[in-house]
N, C-alpha and C positions, 0 to 999 in steps of 0.2 A: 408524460405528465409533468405539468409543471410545479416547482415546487412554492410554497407559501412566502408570504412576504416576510424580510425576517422582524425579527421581534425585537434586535435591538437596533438605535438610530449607527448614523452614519458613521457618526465620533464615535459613540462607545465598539463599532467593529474596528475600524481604526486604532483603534488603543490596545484593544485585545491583540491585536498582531502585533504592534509595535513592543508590546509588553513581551509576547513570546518572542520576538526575534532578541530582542534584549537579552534575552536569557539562554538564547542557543543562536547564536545568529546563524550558525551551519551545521542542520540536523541535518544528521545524517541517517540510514535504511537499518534498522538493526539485524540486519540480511547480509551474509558476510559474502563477497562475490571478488572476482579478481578479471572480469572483463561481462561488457555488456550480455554475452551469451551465459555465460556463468548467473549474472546476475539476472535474466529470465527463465532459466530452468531454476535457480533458488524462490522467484516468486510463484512457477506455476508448484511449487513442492508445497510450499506454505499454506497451499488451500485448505482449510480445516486441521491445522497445526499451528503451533508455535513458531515464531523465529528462532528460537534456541532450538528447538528439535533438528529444526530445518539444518541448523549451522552445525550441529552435531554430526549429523549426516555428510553434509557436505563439504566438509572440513577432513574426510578421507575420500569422500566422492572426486572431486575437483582436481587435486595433486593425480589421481587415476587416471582421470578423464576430465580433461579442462577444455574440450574443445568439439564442437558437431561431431566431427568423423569419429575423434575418440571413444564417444557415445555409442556413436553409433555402430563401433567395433567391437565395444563390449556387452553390444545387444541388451535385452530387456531381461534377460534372467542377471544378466552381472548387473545393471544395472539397480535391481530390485535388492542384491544382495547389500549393498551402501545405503541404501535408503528403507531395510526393512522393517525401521524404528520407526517410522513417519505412517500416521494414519493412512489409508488407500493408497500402501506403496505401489499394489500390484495396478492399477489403474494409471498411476503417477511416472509407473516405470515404462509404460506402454508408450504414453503422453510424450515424454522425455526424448524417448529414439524415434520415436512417428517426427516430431517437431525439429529435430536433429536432422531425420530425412531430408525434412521438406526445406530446411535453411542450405543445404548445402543445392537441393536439386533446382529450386526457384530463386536463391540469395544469394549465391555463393560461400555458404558459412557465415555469412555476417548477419544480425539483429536488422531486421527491416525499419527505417524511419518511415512509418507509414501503418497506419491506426488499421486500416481493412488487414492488410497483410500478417500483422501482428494477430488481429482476431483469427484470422486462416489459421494458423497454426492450433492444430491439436493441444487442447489443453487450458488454451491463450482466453481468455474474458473479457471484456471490456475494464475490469480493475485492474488484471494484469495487464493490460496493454498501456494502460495510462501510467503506470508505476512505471514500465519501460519506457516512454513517451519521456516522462517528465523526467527521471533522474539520468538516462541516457543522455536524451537527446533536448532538453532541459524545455523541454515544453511545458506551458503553463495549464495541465492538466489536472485534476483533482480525481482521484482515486479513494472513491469512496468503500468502505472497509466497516466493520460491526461497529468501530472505536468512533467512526465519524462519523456512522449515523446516527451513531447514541449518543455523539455530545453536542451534534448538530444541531439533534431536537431537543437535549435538554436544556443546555445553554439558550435557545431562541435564536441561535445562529442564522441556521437553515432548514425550517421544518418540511419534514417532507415525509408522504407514506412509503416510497420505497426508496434503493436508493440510485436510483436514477436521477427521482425527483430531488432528494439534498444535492447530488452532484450538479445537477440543472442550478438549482438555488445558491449554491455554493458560487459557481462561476460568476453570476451577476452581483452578487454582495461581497467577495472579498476584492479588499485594493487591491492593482494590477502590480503595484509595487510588492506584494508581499505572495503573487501567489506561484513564485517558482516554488518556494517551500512550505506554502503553506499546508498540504495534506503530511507530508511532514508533521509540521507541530501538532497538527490535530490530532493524526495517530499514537504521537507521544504522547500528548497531556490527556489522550481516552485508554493510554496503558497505562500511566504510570500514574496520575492524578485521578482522573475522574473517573473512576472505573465502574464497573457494572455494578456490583453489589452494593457497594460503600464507597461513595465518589469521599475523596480526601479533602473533604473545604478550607480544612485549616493550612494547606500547603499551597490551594489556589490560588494564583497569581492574577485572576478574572473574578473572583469570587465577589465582586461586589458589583459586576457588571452584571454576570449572568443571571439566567432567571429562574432558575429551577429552584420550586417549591421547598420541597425537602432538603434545603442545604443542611449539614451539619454543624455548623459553625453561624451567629450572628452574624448580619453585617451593617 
């Protein structure tokens, strides 16, 4: 499905990046990881959790087990025991040593550069493979996520009905110059700015671009 056209012109997306990178020019994952496998079993953890929860976790997980085999030595019961604060640990910890497996049996222990392969993996999604994609291996991927599809559409960014379609839409509308980072900033300013219940207008740094009805703030 393709997604809609966006709603604001060329310039004003252009500014909107130019604006965020100004302000962060290198955002970074608030995924705490100490090598590209580290930092894929922190994203498949994340699924219907926190990043804090996750880092919580994996902030005694990792110094344990920082590596496939590791993983994969301490099996899916030890595994579960570091992680059994995180929502569907027992799901999560299955995911973790299957994935662990199959990098060591088909990869060599290394993070596959390559979107199929990544998907192959137990656990692995199309938003986690592009989060792996793009901050590994610095592919210009867009990882669409609750936060991006909700300020996608409310901003007039990238409307779209699922998020296939914003990520479709996303790709053709942002500058090529802005979009190593750009799911980046979008994540950040749909967590910490524009959020679900009560987007923060008065702290928006777009807020005269974007177009969503209900802002809080005049502009």
């Amino acid at each position: 499905m393709a997604g809609r056209a966006s709603r604001l012109t060329r310039v004003e997306i252009q500014t909107v990046f130019e604006r965020f990178r100004a302000a962060n020019p290198e955002p970074k994952s608030d995924l705490e990881y100490g090598s590209p496998f580290q930092l894929l079993v922190a994203v498949v953890l994340s699924a219907q959790a926190t990043d804090k929860g996750v880092n919580v976790a994996t902030r005694k997980l990792f110094p344990a087990a920082p590596t496939p085999e590791a993983i994969v030595s301490l099996g899916v019961a030890g595994v579960e025991e570091y992680i059994k604060t995180i929502g569907l640990f027992r799901a999560k910890a299955k995911n973790v040593v299957a994935l662990s497996h199959q990098l060591l049996e088909k990869h060599g222990g290394e993070v596959p550069n390559d979107r199929a392969a990544l998907e192959a993996l137990p656990g692995v999604g199309r938003k986690t493979a592009n989060v792996v994609l793009n901050i590994v291996f610095g592919e210009p991927t867009m990882a669409v996520d609750t936060h991006i599809f909700r300020i996608a559409n409310r901003i007039g960014l990238a409307p779209g009905k699922d998020v296939l379609a914003v990520e479709h839409a996303l790709l053709k509308v942002v500058p090529k110059a802005f979009m190593l980072h750009a799911h980046h900033w979008l994540i950040l300013h749909g967590r910490y700015v524009c959020t679900a219940r009560k987007p923060l207008c008065e702290r928006c740094s777009i807020v005269d671009i974007c177009r969503y009805r209900d802002k809080t703030v005049a502009t």
